[in-house]
ChimeraX commands (.cxc) that place a marker at each C-alpha (Angstrom):
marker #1 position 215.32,24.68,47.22 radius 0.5
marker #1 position 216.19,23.21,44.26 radius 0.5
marker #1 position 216.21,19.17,43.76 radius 0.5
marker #1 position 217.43,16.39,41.42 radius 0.5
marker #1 position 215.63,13.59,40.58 radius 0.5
marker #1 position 216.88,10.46,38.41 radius 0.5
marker #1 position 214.61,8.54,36.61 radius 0.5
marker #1 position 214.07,5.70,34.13 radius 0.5
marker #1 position 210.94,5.69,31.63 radius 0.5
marker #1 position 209.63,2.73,28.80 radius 0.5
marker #1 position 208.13,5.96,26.17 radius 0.5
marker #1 position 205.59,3.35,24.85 radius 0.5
marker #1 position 202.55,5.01,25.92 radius 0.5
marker #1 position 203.89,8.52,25.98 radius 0.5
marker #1 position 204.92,11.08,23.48 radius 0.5
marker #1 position 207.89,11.75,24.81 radius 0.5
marker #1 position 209.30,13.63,27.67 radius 0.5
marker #1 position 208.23,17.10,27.41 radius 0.5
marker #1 position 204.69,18.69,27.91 radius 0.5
marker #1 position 202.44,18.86,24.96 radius 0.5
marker #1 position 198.78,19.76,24.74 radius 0.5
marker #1 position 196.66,17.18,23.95 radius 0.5
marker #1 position 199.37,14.89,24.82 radius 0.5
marker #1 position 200.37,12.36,27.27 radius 0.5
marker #1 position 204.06,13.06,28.10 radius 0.5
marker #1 position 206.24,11.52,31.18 radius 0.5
marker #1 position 206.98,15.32,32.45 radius 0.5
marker #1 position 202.88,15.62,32.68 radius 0.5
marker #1 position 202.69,12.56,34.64 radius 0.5
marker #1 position 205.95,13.40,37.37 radius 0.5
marker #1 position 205.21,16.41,37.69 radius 0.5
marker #1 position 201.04,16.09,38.68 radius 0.5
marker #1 position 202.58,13.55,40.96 radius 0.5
marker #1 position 205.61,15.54,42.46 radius 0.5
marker #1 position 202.52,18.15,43.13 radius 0.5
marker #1 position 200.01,16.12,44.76 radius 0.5
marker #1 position 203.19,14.69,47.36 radius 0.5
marker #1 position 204.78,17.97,47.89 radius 0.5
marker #1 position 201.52,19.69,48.29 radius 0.5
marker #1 position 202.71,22.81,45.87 radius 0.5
marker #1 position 203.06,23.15,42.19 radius 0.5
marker #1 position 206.08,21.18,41.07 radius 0.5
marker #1 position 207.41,21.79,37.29 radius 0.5
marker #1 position 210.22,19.86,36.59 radius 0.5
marker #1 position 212.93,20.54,33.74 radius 0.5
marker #1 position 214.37,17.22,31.76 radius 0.5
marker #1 position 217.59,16.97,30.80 radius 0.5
marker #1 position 216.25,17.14,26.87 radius 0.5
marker #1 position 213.31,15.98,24.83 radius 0.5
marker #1 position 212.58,12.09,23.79 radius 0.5
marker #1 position 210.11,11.65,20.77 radius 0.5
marker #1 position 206.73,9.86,20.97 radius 0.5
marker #1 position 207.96,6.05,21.83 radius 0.5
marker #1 position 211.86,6.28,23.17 radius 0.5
marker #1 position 212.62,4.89,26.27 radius 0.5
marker #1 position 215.08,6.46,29.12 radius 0.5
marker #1 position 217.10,3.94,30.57 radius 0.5
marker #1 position 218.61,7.00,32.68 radius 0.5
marker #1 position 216.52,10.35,32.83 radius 0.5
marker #1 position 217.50,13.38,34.68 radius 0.5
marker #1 position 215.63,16.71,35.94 radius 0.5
marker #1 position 215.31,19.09,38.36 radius 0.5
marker #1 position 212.46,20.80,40.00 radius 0.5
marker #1 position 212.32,23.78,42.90 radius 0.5
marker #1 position 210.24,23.27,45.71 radius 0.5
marker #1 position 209.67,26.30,48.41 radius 0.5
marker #1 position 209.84,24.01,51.47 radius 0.5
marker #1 position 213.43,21.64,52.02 radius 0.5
marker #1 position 211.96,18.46,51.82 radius 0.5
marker #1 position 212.77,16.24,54.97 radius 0.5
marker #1 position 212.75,12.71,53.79 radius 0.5
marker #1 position 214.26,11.94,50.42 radius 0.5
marker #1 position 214.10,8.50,49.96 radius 0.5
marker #1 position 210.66,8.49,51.12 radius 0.5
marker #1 position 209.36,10.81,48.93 radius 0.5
marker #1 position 210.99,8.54,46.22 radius 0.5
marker #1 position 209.62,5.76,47.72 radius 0.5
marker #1 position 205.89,7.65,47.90 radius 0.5
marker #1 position 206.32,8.50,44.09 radius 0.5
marker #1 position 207.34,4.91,42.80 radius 0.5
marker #1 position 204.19,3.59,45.03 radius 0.5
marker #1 position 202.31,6.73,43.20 radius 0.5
marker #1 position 203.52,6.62,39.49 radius 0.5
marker #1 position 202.38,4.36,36.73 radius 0.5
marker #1 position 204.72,0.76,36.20 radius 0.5
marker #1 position 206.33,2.59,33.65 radius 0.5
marker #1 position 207.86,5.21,35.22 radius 0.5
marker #1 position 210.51,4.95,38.20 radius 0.5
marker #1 position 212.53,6.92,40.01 radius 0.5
marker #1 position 215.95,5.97,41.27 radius 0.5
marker #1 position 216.75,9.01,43.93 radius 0.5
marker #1 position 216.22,12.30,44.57 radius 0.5
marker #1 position 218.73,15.04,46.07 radius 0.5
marker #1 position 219.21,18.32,47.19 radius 0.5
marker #1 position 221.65,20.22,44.65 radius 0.5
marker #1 position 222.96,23.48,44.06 radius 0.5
marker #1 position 220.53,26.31,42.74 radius 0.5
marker #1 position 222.95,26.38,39.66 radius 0.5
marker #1 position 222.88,23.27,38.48 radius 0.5
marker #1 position 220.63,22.46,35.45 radius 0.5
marker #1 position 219.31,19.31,34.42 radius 0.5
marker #1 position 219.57,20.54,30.96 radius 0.5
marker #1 position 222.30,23.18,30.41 radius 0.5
marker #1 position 224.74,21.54,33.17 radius 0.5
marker #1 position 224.91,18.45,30.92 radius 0.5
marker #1 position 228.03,17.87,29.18 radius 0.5
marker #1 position 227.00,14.99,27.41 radius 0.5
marker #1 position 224.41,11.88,26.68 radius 0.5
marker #1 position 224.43,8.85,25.46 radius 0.5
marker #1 position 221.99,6.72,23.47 radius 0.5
marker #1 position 221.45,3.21,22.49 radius 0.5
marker #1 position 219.51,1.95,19.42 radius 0.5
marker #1 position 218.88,-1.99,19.43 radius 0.5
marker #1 position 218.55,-4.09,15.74 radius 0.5
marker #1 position 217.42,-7.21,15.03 radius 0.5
marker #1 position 218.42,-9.44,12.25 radius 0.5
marker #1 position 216.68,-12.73,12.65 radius 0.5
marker #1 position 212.56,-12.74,14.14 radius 0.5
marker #1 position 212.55,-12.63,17.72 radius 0.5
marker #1 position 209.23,-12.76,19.77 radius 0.5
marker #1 position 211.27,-11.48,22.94 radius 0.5
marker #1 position 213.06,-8.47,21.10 radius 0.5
marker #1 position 209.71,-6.81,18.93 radius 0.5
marker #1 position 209.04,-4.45,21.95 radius 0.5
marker #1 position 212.48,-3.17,22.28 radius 0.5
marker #1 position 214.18,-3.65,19.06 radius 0.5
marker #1 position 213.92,-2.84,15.26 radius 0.5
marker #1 position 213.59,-5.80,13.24 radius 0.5
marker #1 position 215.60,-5.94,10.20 radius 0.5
marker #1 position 215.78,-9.01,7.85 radius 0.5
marker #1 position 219.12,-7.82,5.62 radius 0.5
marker #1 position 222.37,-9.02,6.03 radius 0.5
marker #1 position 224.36,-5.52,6.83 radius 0.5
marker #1 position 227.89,-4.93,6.09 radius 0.5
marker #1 position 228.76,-3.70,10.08 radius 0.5
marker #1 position 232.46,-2.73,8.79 radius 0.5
marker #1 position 231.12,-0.59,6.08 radius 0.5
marker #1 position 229.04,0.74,8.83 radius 0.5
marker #1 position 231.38,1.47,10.66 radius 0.5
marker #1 position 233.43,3.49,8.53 radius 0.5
marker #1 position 230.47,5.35,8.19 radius 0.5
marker #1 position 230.69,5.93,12.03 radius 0.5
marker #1 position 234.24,7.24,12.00 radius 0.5
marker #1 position 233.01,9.70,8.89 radius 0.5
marker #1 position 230.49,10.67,11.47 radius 0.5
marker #1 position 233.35,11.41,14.25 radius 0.5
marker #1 position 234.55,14.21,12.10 radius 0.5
marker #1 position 231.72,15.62,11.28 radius 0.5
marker #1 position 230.23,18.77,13.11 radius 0.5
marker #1 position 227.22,20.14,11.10 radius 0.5
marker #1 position 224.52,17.35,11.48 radius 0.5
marker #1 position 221.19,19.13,9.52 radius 0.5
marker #1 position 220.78,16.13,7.27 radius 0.5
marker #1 position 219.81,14.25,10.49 radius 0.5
marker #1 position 217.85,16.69,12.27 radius 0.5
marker #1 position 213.81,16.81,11.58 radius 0.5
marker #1 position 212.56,19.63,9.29 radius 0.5
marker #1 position 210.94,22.33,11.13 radius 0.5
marker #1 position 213.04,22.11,14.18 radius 0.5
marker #1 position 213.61,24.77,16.03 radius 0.5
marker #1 position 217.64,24.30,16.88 radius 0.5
marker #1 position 219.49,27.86,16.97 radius 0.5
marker #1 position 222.48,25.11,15.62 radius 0.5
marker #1 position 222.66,21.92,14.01 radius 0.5
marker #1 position 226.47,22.12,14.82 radius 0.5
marker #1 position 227.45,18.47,17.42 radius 0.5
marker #1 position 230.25,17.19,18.81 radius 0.5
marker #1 position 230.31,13.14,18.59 radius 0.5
marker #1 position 232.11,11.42,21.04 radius 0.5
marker #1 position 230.90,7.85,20.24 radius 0.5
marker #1 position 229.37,6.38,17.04 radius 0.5
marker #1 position 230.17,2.42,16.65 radius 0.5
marker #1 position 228.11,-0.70,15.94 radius 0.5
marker #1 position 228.25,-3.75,17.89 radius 0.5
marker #1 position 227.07,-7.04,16.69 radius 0.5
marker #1 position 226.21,-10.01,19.32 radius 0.5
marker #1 position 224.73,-13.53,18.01 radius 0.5
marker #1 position 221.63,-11.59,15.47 radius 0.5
marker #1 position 221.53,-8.58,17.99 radius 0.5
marker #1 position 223.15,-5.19,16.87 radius 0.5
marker #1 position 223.73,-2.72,19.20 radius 0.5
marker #1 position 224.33,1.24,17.75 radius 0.5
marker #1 position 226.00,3.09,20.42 radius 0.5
marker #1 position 225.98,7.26,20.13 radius 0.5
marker #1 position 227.52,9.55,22.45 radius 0.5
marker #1 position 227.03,13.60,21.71 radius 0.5
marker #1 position 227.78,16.75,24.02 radius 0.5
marker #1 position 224.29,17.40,22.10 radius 0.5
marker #1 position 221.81,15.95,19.61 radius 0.5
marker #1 position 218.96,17.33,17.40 radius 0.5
marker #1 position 215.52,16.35,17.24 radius 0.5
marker #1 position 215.21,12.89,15.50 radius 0.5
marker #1 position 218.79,13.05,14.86 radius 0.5
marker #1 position 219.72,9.38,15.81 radius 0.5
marker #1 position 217.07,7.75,14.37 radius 0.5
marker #1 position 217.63,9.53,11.22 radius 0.5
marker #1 position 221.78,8.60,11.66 radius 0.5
marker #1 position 220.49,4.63,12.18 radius 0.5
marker #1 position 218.25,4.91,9.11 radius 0.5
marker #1 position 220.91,6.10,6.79 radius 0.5
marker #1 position 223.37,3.91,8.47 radius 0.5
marker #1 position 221.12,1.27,7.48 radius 0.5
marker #1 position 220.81,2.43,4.19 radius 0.5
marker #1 position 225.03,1.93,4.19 radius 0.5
marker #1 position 225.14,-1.31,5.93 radius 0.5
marker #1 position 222.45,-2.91,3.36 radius 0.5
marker #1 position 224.59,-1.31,0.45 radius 0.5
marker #1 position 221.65,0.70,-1.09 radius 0.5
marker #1 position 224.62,3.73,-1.18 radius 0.5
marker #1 position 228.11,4.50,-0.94 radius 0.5
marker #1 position 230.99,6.02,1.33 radius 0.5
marker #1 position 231.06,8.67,-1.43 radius 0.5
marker #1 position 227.31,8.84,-1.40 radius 0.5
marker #1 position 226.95,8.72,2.82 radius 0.5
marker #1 position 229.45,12.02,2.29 radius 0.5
marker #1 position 227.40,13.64,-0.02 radius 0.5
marker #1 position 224.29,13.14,2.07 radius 0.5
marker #1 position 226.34,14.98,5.44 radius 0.5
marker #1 position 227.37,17.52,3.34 radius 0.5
marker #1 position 223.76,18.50,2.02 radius 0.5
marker #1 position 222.36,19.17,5.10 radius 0.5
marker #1 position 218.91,18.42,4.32 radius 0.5
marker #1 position 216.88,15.95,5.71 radius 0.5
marker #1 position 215.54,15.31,2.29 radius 0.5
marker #1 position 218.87,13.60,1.62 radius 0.5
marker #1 position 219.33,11.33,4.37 radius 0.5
marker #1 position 217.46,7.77,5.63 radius 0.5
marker #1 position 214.47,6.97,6.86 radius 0.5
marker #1 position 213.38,7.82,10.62 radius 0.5
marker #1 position 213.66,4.38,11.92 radius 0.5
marker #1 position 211.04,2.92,14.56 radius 0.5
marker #1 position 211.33,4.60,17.74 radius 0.5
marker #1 position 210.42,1.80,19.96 radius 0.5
marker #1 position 214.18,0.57,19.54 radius 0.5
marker #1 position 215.95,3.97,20.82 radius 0.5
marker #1 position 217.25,4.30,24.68 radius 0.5
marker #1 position 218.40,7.23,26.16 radius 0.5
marker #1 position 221.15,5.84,28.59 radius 0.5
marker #1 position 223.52,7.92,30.37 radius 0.5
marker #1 position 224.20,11.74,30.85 radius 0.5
marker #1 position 227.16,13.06,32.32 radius 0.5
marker #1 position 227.34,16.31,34.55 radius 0.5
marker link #1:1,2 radius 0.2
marker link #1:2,3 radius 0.2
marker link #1:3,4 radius 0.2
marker link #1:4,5 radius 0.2
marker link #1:5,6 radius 0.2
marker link #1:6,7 radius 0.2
marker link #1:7,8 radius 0.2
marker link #1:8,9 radius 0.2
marker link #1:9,10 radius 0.2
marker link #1:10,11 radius 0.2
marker link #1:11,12 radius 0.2
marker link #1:12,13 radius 0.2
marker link #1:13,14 radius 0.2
marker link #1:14,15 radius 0.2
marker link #1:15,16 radius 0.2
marker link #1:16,17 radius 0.2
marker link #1:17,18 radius 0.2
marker link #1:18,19 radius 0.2
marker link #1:19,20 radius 0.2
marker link #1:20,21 radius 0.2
marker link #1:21,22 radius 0.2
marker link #1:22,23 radius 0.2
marker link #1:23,24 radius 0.2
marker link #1:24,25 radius 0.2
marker link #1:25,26 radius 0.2
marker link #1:26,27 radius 0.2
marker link #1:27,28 radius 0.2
marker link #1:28,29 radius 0.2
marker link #1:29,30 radius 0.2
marker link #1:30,31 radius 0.2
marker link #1:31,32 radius 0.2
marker link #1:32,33 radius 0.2
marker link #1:33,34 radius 0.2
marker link #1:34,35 radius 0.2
marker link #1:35,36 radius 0.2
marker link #1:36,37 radius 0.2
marker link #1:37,38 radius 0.2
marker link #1:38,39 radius 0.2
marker link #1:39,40 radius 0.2
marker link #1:40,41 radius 0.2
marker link #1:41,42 radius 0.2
marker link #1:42,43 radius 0.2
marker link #1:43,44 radius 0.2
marker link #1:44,45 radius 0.2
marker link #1:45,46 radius 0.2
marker link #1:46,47 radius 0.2
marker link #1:47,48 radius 0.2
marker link #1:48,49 radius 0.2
marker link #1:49,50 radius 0.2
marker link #1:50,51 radius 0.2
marker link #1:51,52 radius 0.2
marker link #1:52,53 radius 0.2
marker link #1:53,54 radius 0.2
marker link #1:54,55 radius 0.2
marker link #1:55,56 radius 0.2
marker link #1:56,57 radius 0.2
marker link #1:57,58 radius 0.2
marker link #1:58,59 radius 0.2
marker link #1:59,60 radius 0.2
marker link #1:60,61 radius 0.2
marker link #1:61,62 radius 0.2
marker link #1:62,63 radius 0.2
marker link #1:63,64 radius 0.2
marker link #1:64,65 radius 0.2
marker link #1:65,66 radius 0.2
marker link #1:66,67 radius 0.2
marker link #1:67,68 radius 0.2
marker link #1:68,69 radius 0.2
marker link #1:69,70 radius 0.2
marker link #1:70,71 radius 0.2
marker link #1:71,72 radius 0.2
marker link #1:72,73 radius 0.2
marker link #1:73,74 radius 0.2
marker link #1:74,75 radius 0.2
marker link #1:75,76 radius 0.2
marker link #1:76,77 radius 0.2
marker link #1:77,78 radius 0.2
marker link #1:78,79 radius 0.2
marker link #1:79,80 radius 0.2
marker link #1:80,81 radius 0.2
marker link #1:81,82 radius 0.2
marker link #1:82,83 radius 0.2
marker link #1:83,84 radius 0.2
marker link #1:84,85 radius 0.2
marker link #1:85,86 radius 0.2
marker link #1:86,87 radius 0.2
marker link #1:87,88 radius 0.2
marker link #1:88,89 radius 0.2
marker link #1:89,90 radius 0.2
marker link #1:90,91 radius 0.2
marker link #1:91,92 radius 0.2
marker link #1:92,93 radius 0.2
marker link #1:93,94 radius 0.2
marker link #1:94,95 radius 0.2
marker link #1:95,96 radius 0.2
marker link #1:96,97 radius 0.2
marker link #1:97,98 radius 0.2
marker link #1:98,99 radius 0.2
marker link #1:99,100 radius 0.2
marker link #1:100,101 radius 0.2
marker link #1:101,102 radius 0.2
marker link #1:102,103 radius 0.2
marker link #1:103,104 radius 0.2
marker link #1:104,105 radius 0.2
marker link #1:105,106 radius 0.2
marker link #1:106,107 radius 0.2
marker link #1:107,108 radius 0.2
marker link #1:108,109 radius 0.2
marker link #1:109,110 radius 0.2
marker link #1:110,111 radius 0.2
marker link #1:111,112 radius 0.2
marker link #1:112,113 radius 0.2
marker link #1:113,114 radius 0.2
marker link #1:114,115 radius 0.2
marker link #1:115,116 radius 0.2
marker link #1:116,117 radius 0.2
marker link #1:117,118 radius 0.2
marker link #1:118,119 radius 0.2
marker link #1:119,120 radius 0.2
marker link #1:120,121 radius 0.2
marker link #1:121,122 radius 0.2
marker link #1:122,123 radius 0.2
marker link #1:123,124 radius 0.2
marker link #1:124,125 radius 0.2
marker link #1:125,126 radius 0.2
marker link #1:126,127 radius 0.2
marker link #1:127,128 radius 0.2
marker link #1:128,129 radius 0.2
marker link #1:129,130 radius 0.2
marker link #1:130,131 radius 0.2
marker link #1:131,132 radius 0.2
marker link #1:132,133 radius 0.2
marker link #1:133,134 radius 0.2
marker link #1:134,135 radius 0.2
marker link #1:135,136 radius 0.2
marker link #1:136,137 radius 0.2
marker link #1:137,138 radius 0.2
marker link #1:138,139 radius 0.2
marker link #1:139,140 radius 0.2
marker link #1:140,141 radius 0.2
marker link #1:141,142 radius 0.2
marker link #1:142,143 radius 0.2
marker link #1:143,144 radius 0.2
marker link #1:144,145 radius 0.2
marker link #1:145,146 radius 0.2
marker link #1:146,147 radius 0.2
marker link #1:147,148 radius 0.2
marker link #1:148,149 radius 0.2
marker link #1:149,150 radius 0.2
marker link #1:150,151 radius 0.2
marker link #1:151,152 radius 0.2
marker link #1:152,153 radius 0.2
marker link #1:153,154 radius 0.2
marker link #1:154,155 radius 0.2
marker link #1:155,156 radius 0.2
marker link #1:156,157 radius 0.2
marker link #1:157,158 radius 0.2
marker link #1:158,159 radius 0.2
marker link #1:159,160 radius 0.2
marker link #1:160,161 radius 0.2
marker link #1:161,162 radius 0.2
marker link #1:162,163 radius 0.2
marker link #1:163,164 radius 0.2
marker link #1:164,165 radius 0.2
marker link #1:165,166 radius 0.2
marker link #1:166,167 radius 0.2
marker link #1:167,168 radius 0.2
marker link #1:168,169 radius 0.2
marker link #1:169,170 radius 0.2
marker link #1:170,171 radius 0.2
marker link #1:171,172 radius 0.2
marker link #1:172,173 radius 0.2
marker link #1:173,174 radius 0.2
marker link #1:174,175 radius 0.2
marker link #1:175,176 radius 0.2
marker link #1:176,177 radius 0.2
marker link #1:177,178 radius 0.2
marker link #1:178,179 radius 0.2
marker link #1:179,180 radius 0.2
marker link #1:180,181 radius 0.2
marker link #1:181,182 radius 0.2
marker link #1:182,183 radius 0.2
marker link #1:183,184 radius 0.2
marker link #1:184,185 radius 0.2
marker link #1:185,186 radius 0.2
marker link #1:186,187 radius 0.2
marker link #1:187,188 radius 0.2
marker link #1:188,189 radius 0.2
marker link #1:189,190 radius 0.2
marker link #1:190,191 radius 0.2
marker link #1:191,192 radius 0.2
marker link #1:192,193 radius 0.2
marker link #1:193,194 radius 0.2
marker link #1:194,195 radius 0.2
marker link #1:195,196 radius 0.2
marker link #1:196,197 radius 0.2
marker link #1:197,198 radius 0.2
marker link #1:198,199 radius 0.2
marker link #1:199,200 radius 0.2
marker link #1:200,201 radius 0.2
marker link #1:201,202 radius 0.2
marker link #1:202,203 radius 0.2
marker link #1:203,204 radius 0.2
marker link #1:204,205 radius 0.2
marker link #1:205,206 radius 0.2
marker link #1:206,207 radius 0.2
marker link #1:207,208 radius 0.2
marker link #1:208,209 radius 0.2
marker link #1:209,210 radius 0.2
marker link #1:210,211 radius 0.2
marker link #1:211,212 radius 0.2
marker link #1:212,213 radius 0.2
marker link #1:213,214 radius 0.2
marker link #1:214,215 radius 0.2
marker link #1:215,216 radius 0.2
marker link #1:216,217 radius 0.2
marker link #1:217,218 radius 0.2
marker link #1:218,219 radius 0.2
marker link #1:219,220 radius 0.2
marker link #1:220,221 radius 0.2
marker link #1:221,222 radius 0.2
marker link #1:222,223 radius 0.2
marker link #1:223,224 radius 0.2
marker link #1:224,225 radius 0.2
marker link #1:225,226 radius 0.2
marker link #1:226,227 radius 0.2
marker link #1:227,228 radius 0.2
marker link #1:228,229 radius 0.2
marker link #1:229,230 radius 0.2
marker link #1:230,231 radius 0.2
marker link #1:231,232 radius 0.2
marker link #1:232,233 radius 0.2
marker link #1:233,234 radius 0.2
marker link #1:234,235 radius 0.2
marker link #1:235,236 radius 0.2
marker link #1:236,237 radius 0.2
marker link #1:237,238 radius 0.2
marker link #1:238,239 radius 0.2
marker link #1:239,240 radius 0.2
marker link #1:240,241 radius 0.2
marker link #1:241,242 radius 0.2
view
């Protein structure tokens, strides 16, 4: 029997989704839990890896089970009683034995949250930064972006991607009081790859380079070339669509 469960996560205290030794990681966590309910070993697949520190807003995975399992929504209601405050689970249903949490996904979306002016309420959640930014510049930057399909410049070194080839659906910037909001939607994305897209963005918006020189930096692909890896405490996965 195969099962999906939907889930939301704050990444503070774990390094990431996936299982690492030596590591805390929200996969460890659901799946010791799914294991002690269920009675069986449970090994759930994720929809994709977060780094050490990113948040889910909306998580998907799926796990097999060899017995149906009767009650759904109290097993969902055992494992929010169960799991730690930051981890909970919206539902859990019975699915096909073909879909995948991962490889059935046609695309995600993520959320990265700026700052502009200091703001006790925003330090857990967003990235302070004290610079005026130029959002139409930024912008343009987005729509460069939107035609681009090789993203390597953004992608950590020593990754192991068989592609750095994406297909952006999304890339835009929206500004509300001193609260940006970067909004990124991908059929795909590479490891680090929207921090690294914020950092550089950054790097546009503050004026420290050009168009011509944000160009120059795709078209490199090396990570040498682009931004810094901003902080990931500001980075939300939020949707995926089946």
């Amino acid at each position: 029997m195969r099962y999906k469960i939907t889930l939301s996560y704050n990444g503070k205290n774990y390094h990431g989704w996936q299982l690492q030794p030596n590591a805390l990681t929200v996969q460890e966590v659901l799946d010791k839990a799914l294991s002690m309910l269920l009675k069986e070993k449970i090994s759930t697949l994720g929809a994709g890896r977060t780094d050490t520190g990113v948040h889910a807003a909306f998580f998907v995975a799926h796990f097999d089970t060899q017995n149906e399992i009767s009650d759904l929504e109290y097993l969902v209601y055992k494992l929010n009683r169960f799991l730690p405050d930051d981890i909970a689970i919206f539902s859990i249903e019975k699915v096909s034995k073909d879909f995948n949490a991962r490889f059935s996904a046609k695309s995600r979306t993520y959320k990265y949250l700026i700052h502009l002016k200091k703001d006790v309420f925003l330090k857990e959640s967003s990235w302070f930064f004290p610079q005026d930014l130029d959002l139409d510049l930024m912008q343009k930057g987005c729509e460069i972006l939107k035609q681009t399909e090789d993203f390597a410049s953004f992608c950590k070194a020593g990754a192991d991607n068989k592609t750095t080839i994406c297909k952006l659906y999304q890339a835009d910037f929206v500004k509300e009081g001193h609260k940006i909001v970067f909004t990124v939607k991908a059929d795909r994305f590479l490891r680090n790859m929207v921090r690294a897209l914020v950092g550089t963005l950054t790097d546009l918006g503050a004026k420290k380079i050009s168009l011509e020189k944000f160009q120059e930096i795709i078209n490199a692909k090396s990570r040498t070339c682009a931004g810094q890896s901003v902080p990931a405490h500001a980075l939300s996965l939020t949707d995926i669509e089946y």
